[in-house]
RODO-2510 file (C-alpha; in nm, 4 decimals, decimal comma):
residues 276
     n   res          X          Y          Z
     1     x    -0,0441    -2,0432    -0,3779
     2     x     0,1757    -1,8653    -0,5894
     3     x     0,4523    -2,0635    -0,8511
     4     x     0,7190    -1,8555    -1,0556
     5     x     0,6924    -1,9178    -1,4315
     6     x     0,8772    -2,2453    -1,5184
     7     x     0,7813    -2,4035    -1,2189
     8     x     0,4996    -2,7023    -1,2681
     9     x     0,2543    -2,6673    -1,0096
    10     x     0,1036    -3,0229    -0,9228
    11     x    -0,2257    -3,0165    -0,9388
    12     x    -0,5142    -3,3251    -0,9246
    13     x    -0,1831    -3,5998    -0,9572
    14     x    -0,0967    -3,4199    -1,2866
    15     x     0,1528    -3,1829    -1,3667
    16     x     0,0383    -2,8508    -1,5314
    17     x     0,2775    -2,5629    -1,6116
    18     x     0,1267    -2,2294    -1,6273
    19     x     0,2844    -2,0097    -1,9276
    20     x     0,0003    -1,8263    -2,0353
    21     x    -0,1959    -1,4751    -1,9775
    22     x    -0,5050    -1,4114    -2,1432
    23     x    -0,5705    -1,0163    -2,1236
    24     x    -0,8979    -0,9914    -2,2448
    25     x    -1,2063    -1,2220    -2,1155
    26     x    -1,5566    -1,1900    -2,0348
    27     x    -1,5773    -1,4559    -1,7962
    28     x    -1,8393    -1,2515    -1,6173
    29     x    -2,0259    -1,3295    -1,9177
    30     x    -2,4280    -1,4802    -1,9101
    31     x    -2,2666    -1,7589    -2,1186
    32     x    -2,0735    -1,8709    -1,8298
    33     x    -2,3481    -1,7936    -1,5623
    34     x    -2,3956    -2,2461    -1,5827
    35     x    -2,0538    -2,3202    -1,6086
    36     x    -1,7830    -2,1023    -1,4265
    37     x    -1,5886    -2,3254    -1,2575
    38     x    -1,5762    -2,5677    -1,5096
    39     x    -1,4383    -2,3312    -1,7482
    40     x    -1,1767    -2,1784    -1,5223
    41     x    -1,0547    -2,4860    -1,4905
    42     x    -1,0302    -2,6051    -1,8557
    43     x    -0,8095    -2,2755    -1,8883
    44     x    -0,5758    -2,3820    -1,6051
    45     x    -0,5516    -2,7229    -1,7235
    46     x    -0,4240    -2,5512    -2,0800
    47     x    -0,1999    -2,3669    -1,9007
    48     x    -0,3862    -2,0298    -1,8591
    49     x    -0,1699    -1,9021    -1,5283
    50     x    -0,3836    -1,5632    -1,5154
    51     x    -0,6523    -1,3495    -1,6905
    52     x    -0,8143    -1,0540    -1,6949
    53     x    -1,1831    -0,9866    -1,6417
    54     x    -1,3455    -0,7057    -1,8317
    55     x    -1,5834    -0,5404    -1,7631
    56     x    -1,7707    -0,2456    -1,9410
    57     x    -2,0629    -0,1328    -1,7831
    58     x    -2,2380    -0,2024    -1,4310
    59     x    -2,3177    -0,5356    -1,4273
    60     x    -2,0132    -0,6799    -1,6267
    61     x    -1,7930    -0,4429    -1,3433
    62     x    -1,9685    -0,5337    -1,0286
    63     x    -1,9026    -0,9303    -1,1682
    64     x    -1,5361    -0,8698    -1,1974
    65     x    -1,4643    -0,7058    -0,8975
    66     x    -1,6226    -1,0225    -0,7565
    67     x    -1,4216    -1,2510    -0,9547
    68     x    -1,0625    -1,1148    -0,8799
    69     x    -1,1686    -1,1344    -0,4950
    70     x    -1,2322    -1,4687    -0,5548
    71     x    -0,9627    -1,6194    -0,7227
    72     x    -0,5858    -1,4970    -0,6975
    73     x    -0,4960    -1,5604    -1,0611
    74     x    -0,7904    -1,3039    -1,2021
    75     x    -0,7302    -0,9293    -1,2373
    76     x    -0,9546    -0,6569    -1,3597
    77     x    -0,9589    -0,4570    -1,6312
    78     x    -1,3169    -0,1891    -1,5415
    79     x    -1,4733     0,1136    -1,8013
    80     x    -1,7467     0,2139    -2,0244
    81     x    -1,8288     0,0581    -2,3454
    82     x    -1,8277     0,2600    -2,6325
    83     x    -2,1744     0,1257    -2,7586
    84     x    -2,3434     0,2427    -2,4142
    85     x    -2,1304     0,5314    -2,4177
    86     x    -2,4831     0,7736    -2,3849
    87     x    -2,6147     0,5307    -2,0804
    88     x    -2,2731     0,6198    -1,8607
    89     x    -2,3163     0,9709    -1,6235
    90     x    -2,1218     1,1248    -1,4249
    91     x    -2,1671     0,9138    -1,1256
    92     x    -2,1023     0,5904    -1,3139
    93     x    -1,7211     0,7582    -1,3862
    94     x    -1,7097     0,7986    -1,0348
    95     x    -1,7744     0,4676    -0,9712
    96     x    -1,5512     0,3437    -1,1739
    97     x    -1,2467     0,5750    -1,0434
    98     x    -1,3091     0,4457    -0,7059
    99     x    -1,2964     0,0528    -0,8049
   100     x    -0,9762     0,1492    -0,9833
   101     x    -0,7838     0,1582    -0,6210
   102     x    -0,8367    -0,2005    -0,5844
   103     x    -0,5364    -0,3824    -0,6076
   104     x    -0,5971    -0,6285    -0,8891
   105     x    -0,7798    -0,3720    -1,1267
   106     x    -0,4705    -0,3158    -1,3914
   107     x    -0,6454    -0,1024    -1,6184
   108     x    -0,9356     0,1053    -1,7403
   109     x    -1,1365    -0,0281    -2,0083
   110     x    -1,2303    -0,1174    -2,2499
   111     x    -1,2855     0,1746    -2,4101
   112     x    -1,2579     0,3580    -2,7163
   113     x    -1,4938     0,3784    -3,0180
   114     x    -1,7186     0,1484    -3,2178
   115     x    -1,8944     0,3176    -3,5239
   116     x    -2,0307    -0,0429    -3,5960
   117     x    -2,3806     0,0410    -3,3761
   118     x    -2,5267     0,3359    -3,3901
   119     x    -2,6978     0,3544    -2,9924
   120     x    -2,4519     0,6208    -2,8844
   121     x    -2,3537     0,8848    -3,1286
   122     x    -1,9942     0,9567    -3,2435
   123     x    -1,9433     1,2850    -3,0683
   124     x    -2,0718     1,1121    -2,7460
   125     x    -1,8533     0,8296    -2,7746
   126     x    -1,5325     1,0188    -2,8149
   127     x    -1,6338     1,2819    -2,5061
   128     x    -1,6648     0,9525    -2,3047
   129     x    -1,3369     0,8112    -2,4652
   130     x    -1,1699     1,1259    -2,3790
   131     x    -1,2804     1,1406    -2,0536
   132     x    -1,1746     0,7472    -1,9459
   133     x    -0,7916     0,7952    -2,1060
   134     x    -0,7820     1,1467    -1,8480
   135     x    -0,8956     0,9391    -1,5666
   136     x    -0,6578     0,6622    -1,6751
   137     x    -0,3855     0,8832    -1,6801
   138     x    -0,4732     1,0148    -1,3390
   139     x    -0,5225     0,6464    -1,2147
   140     x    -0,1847     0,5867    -1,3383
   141     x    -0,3521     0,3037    -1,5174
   142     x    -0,2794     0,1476    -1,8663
   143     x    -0,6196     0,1719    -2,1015
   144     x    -0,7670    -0,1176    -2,3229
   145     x    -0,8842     0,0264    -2,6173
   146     x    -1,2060    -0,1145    -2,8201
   147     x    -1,1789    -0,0315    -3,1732
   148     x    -1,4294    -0,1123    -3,4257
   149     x    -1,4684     0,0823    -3,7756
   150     x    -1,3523     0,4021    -3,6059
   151     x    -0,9691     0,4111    -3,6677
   152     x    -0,8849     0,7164    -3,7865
   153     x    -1,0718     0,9211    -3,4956
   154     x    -0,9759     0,6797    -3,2247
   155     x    -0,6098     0,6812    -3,3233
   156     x    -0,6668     1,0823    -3,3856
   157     x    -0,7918     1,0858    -2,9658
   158     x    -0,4968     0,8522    -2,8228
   159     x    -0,2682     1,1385    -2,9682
   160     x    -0,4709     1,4583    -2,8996
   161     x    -0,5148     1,3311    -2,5000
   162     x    -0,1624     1,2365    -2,5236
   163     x    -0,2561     0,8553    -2,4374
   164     x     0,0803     0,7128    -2,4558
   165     x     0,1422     0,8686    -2,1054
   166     x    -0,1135     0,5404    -2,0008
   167     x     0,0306     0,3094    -2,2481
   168     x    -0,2109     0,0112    -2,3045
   169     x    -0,3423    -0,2531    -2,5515
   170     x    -0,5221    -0,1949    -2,8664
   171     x    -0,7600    -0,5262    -2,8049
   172     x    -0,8210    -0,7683    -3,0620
   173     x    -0,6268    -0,5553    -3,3103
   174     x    -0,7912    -0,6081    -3,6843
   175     x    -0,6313    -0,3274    -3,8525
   176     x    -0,2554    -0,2852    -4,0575
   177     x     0,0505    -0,3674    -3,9686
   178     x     0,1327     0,0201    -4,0398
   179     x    -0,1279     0,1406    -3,8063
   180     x     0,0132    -0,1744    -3,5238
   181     x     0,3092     0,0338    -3,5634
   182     x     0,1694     0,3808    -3,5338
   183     x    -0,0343     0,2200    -3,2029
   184     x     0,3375     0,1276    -3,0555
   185     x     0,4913     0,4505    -3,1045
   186     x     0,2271     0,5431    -2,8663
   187     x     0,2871     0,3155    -2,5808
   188     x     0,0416     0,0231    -2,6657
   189     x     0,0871    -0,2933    -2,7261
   190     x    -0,0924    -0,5373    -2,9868
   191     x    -0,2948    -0,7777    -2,8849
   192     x    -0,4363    -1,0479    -3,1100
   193     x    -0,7264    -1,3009    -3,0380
   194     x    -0,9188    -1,5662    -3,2190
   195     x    -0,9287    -1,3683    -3,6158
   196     x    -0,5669    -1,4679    -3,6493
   197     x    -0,6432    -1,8530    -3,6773
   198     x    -0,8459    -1,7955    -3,9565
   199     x    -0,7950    -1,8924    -4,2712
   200     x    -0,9091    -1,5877    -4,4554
   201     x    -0,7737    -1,3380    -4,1877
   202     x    -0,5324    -1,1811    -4,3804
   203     x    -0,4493    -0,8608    -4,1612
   204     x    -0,3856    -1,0249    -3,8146
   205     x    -0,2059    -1,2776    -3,9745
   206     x     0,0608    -0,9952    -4,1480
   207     x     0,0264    -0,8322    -3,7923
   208     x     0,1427    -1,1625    -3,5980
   209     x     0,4546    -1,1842    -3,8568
   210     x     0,5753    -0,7823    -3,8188
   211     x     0,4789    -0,6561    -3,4866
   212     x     0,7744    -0,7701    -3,2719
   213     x     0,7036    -1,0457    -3,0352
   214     x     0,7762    -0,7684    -2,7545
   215     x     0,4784    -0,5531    -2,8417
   216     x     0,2783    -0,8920    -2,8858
   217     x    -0,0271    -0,9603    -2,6488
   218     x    -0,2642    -1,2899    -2,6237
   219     x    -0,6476    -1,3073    -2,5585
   220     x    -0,9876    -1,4657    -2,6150
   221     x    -1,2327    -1,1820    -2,5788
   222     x    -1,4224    -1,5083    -2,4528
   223     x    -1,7121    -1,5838    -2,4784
   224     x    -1,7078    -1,4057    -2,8429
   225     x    -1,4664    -1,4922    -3,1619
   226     x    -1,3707    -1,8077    -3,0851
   227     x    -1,0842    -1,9943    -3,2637
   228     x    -0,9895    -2,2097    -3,5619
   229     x    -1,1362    -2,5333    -3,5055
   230     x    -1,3765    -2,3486    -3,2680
   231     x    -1,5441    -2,0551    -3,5070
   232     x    -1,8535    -1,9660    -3,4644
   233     x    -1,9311    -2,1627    -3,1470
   234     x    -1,8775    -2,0133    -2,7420
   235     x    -1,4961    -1,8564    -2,6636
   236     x    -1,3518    -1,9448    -2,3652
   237     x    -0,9690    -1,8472    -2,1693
   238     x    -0,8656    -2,2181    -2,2726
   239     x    -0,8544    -2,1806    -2,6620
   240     x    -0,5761    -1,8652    -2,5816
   241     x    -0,3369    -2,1118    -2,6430
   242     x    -0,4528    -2,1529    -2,9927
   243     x    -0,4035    -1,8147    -3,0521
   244     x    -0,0236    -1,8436    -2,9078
   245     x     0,0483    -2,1540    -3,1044
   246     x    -0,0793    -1,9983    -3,4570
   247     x     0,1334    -1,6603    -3,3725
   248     x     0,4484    -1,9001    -3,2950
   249     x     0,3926    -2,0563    -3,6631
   250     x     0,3303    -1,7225    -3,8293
   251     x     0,6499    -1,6016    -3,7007
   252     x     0,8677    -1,9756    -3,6599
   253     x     0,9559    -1,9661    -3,3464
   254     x     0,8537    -2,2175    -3,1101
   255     x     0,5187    -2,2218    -2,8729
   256     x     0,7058    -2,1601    -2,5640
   257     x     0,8606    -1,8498    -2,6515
   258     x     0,5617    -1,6500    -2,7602
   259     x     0,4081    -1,7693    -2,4451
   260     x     0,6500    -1,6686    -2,2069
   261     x     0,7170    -1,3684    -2,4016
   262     x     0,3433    -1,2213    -2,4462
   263     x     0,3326    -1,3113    -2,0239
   264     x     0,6151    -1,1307    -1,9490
   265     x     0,4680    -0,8456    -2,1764
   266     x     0,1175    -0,8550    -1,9619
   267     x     0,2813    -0,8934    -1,6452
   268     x     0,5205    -0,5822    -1,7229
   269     x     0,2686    -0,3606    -1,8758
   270     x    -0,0315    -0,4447    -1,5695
   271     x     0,3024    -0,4357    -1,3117
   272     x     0,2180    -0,8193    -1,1820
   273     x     0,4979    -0,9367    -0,9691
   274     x     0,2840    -1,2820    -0,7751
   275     x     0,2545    -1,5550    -1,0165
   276     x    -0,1235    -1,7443    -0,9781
***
């Protein structure tokens, strides 16, 4: 059943009213495989009214696509992960193209570049990068970009394949607010996770207080950087609303707005009309 933001859908004798949209889990996750349902429903119960399921290489994708069949409220987000960027051929691209027609699969990715790991060589990564913004851009899909240690050459790409034709979300963003700036000249928005309840997080934080709350973006990347009280233990879609409340007290304004603001933001850039 579907309920418009604003409205408090009843649920178990208690009223719980959906404001928020985490963009980036891994739901479809091994640390989930004992307790799914349990944490689905923690999220809902915090007010998580949809999320999107990521997944980056075969298993991860064939796990989503199951997910969003199975509950209303889940979309998709499908690609190749930088780090097994020399595992993906030409039939895996395929693939993934023809998943994208599905109806709840808003975007390609994540993809991008991660010089952290050294599996899949640079040059390898970027030709796979390359390739996943064309087919984005023929999907008429928005991209989720991975960025780790590679700035320069993955902002360098967006440009050179003319990404902002796709638009997207640089996820978990940990660089400057002058390169958050740079990314939203190009179509993306900003999209901050966990890192910006830390204490010593120093970047995201400066990020949360310049990017404007329009270009703004909430996730988990569950089951991985988990929040302030939370570090170091298991993510999950329910702690997205720490993320909200710390970028509402960075900025002064209260909870609610950045909530329905960053929602409105998801919905509009992964064209969501139904409300979950």
């Amino acid at each position: 059943m579907f309920f418009p933001i604003g409205v408090e859908n009843k649920r178990k004798g208690s009223e719980v009213k959906k404001v928020l949209f985490d963009t980036h889990v891994h739901i479809n996750d091994e640390a989930f495989k004992d307790d799914l349902e349990a944490t689905i429903a923690r999220a809902r119960e915090a007010g998580v009214e949809k999320m999107t399921v990521v997944g980056f290489d075969r298993p991860t994708i064939q796990k989503a696509m199951a997910l969003i069949d199975q509950y209303p409220f889940l979309y998709a987000a499908i690609g190749w992960h930088p780090v097994d960027a020399i595992d993906m051929k030409d039939e895996d691209l395929d693939w993934i193209e023809s998943l994208a027609h599905h109806p709840k699969v808003v975007a390609i990715g994540e993809i991008g570049l991660d010089y952290h790991w050294d599996k899949s060589p640079k040059e390898v990564q970027q030709e796979v990068f390359r390739r996943q913004i064309r087919l984005a851009k023929k999907l008429d899909l928005p991209i989720i970009i991975h960025n780790r240690e590679a700035t320069e050459d993955c902002v360098q790409i967006l440009k050179e394949e003319n990404a902002q034709e796709a638009g997207g979300i640089m996820h978990c963003f940990s660089g400057s607010p002058e390169t958050a700036k740079e990314c939203i000249k190009m179509n993306f928005y900003i999209s901050l996770g966990g890192p910006v309840t830390f204490k010593n997080a120093k970047k995201p934080k400066e990020v949360a207080a310049e990017v404007p709350l329009e270009k703004l973006l909430v996730e988990t990347d569950c089951p991985y950087l988990a929040p302030h009280p939370y570090r170091g233990k298991r993510n999950e879609p329910a702690y997205v609303k720490l993320v909200a409340e710390q970028i509402a007290e960075i900025k002064g304004i209260p909870f609610e707005k950045v909530a329905e603001q960053t929602m409105l933001n998801a919905e509009k850039l992964f064209r969501i009309k139904d409300h979950a």
